[in-house]
N, C-alpha and C positions, 0 to 999 in steps of 0.2 A: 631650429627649435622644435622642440615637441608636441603635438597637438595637446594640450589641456584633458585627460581622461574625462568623456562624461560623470556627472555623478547620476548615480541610476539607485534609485529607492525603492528596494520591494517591499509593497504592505501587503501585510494575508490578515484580510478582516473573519472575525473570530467570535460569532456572538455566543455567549454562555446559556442561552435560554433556549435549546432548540427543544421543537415539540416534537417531530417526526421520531427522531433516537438521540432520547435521553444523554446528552453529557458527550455529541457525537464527536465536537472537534476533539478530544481528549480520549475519545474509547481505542481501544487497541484495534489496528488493524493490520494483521498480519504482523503482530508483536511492536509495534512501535503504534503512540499517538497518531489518531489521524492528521492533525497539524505538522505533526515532526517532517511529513513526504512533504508541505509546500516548501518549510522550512529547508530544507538538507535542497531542495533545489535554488532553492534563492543563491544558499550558501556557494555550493560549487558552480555556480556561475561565473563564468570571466567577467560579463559587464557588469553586474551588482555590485556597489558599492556598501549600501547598506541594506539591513532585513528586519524588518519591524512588524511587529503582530497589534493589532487595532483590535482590543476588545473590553469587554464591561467585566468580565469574570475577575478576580483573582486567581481560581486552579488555574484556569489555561493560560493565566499571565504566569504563574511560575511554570507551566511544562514547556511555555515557550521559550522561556528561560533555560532551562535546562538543557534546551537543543541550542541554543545558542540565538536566539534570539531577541532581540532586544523590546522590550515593551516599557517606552519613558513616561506611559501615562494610562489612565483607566478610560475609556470611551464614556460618556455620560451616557444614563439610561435612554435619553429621549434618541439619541441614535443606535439605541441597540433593539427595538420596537419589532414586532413582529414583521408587520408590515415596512419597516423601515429600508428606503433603495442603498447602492452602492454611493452613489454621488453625496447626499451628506454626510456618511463616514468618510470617504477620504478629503470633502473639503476640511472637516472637521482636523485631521491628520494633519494637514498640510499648514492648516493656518496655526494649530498649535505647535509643529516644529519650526513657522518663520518667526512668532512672538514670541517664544521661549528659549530656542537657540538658533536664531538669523540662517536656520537652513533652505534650502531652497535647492530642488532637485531638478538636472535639466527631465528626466525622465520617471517618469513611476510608474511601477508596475503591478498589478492586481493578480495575485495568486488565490484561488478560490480553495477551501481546503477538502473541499467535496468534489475534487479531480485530482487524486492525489496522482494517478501514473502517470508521467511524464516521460516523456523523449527527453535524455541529455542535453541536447540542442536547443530545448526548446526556448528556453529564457533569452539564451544569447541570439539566436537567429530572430525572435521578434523585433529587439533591441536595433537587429545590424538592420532592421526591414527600415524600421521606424527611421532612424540617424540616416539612413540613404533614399530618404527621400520627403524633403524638406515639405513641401505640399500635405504630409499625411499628418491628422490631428491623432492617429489611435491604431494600433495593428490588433486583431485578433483573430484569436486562436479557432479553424474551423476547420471539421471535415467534411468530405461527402456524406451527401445527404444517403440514411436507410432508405427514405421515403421521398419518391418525385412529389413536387406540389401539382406537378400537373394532370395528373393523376387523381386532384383528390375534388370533393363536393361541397357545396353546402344544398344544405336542403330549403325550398323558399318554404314564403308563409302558407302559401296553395298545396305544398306539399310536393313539389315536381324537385327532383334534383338539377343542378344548373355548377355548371363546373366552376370553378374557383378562376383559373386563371385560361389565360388562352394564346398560343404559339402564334405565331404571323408566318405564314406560308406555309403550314402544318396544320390539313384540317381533321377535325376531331382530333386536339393531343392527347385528349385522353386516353384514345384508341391504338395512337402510336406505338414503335417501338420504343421502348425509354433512349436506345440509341440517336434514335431522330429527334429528342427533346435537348432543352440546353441543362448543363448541368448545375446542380445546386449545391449545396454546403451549409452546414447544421453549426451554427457556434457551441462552441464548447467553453468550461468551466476553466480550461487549462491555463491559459495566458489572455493578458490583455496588459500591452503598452503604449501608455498616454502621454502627454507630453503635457505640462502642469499647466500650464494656458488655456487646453481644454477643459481642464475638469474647472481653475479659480475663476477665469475669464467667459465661457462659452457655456460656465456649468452643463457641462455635460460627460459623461464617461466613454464616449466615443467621436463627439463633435459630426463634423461634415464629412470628412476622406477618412476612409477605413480602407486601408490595408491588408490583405489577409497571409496569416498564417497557418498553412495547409498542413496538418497533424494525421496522421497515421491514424485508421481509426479503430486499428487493434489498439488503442490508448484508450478509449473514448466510455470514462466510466466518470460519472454525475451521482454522487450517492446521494440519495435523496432516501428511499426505504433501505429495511432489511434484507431486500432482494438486493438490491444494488451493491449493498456491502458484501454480501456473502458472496456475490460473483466477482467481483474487483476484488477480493482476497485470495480468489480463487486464481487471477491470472497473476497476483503476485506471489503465489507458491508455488504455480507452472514453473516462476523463470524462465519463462521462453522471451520475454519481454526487454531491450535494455534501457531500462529505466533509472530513475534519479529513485535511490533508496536511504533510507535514514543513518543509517550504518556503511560508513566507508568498505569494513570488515564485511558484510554481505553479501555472501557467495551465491552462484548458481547453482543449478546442479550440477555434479561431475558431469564428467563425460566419461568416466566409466565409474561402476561402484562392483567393487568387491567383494569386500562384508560390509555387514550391519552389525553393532555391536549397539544393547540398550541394556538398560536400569531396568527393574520388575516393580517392582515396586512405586504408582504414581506410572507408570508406562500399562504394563500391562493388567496394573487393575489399577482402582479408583483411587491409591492410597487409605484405605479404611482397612480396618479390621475387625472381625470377629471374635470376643474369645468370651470361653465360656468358665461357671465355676472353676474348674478342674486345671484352668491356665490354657489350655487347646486352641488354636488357632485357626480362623477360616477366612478367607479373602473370595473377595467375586471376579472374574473374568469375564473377556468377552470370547465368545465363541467365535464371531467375527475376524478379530485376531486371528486365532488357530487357521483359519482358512489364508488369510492374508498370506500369513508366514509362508503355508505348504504352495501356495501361488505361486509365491517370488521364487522360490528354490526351483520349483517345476517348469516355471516357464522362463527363468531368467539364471538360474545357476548359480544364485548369491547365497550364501553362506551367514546365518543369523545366530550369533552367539549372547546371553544373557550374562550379565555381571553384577551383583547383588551384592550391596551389605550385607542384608540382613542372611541368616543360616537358619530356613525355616524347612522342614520336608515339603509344606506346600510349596516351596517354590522348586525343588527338585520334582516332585511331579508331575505337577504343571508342562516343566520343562522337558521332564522324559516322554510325558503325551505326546507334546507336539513335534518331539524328535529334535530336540534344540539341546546345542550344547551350552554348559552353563557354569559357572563360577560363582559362589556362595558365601559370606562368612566373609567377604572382601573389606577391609576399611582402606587401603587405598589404592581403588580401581586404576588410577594411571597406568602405575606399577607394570597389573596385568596385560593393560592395554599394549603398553613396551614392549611386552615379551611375547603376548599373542604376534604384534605384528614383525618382529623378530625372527620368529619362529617359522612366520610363512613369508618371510620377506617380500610382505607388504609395503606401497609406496603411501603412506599417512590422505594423502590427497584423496585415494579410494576407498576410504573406509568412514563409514555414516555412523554416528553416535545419537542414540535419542533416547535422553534425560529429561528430566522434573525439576529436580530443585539442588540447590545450589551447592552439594557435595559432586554433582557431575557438573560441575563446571570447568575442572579438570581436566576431567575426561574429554572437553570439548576442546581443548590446546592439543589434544594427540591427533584428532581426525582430522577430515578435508572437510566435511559434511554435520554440522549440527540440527540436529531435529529435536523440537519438543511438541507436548501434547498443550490442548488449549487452555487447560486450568494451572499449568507450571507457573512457579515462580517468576515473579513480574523480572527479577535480574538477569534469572534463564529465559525468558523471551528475549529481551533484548541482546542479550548474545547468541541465540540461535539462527543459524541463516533461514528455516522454515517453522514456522509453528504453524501445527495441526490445525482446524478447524474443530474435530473434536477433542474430545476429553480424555485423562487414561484412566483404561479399564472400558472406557463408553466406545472405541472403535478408533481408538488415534492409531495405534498401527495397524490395523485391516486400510484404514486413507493414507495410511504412507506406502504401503504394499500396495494400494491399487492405482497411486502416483507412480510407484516403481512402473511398474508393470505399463501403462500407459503411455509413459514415457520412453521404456527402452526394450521394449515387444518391436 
């Protein structure tokens, strides 16, 4: 007969009131909700059975919805508090899914949405840690420590430094080589799995036996600031990472790129325009750009072609400046896209398309490679495998040209 499947419950608590960044579990990171990365891991995990989001908001009860999460209930304010710990939301969690519908989870799991990069494994290898080895109330997620503890000070009340901790047959460890110290490990925000006796019986969210879960600590991103976000955005535009992403469809980068094929309009300016009495038209650029482009051609051989609706002189000048070939007056880019790569019998995989809004969405079913700028259409983010950190017009192609460039230099 069959072993009985654990049931495994992943909660990703959710509070709507943060002070640090405004509205953070729901702000776009790297074109998807930040909750959507805990959520899309829950989801393709083997041992989860269910995925549930714990929070006081309605927005982020419906974006958790939308990715496919379930939320059967609104957290009451008093556990959504500034100060409020982990342990009274998921007791809260637990006791409202055993008196409402008789559920009861051998396992539960805590997904922090302020670690969204994860390792594919991560979920199911805590899960197998925990289940094989009866003894342990909690496994989590840690890596090596940046910083030895033994290494570090406190200062007394006399003002003398006096070290923190001290090795046994190691004198002075402070003075050591960190070699000859033991090693340490920093928890992280990524995983934690409990075992529901810990958190209703022993309240606590890790009890007595902790078990560790050794995580890569090219993973190891805690958004707490602005800094935090904008550099974990940053390694998920690298794509150097194999990570759990919100979109099945989310590709990396080629491994080789060809052309570049973009929209001008909303790419290479801001989407505004100018015009005067007289009907005359004038858009802004970025100079940035111009250099980007002559970069990528210069140092890497890739071939940048412009495709325009609109049929405006500025945008043939623009494009004769920079020495870019260009296509104008287009209403449906596909089309061209077909026959440009026709034409140079192109394999679609190696050819990058970066659009704005939702007429090159199209266009994004012809390439390998979809790029947008940061102020694009919320439907063109989510189907772009990269979006920009900046804006167009503000320098979003001079940061994909200097990602090119970065990357295959």
């Amino acid at each position: 007969m069959d072993k009985k499947r654990p049931e495994v419950l992943a909660i990703i608590p959710a509070r709507g009131n943060s002070k640090s960044i405004p509205r953070k579990n729901i702000k776009e990171f790297a074109g998807y909700p930040l909750i959507s990365y805990s959520i899309a891991a829950a989801l393709q995990a083997e041992s989860v059975t269910r995925v549930l989001v714990s929070t006081d908001n309605e927005e982020i009860a419906n974006v958790a919805r939308e990715f496919d999460a379930e939320v059967p209930f609104l957290r009451p304010a008093e556990f959504a508090q500034d100060q409020t710990a982990d342990l009274p939301v998921f007791e809260h969690a637990l006791t409202w899914l055993k008196e409402n519908e008789g559920y009861e989870p051998d396992v539960v799991i805590q997904l922090r949405p302020t670690s969204p990069i994860r390792p594919k494994d991560c979920i199911d290898s805590a899960v197998s840690i925990l289940l094989n080895h009866p003894d342990a109330d909690c496994v989590r997620g840690v890596v090596l420590a940046g910083q030895n503890p033994y290494k570090m000070w406190h200062i007394q009340s006399d003002g003398v430094l006096k070290p923190i901790l001290t090795v046994a047959g190691v004198h002075e460890a402070y003075n050591a080589p960190r070699q000859e110290l033991p090693s340490v490990y920093w928890q992280t925000g990524h995983i934690d799995a409990i075992r529901p006796e810990t958190i209703m019986q022993k309240r606590s969210m890790t009890g007595d036996v902790i078990y560790p879960l050794i995580i890569d600590p090219s993973f190891t991103v805690d958004i707490d600031t602005m800094t935090d976000w904008r550099n974990g955005e940053q390694l998920v535009m690298e794509g150097s990472l194999d990570m759990v992403l919100p979109s099945k469809g989310k590709k990396a980068f080629p491994e080789k790129i060809s052309l570049i094929l973009m929209d001008f309009d909303g790419v290479m300016t801001d989407d505004r325009v100018w015009v005067d009495e007289n009907g005359h038209e004038m858009i802004a650029a970025h100079r940035g750009d111009g250099m980007g482009v002559s970069l990528v051609r210069q140092k890497l051989g890739i071939d940048i072609i412009v495709i325009s609706k609109e049929k405006n002189p500025v945008v043939a000048r623009r494009c004769e400046k920079l020495h870019l070939a260009y296509h104008q007056g287009i209403d449906n880019k596909s089309t061209v896209i077909d026959a440009i790569l026709a034409e140079r019998k192109l394999d679609k995989n190696e050819v990058v398309y970066i659009g704005n809004d939702i007429n090159d969405l199209e266009c994004f079913e012809k390439v390998g490679f979809r790029v947008t700028p940061a102020d694009a259409h919320d439907v063109v983010k989510r189907k772009a495998d990269l979006v920009l950190r900046k804006s167009g017009g503000m320098g979003a192609v001079r940061e994909f040209c200097d990602l090119l460039i970065a990357k295959y230099s």
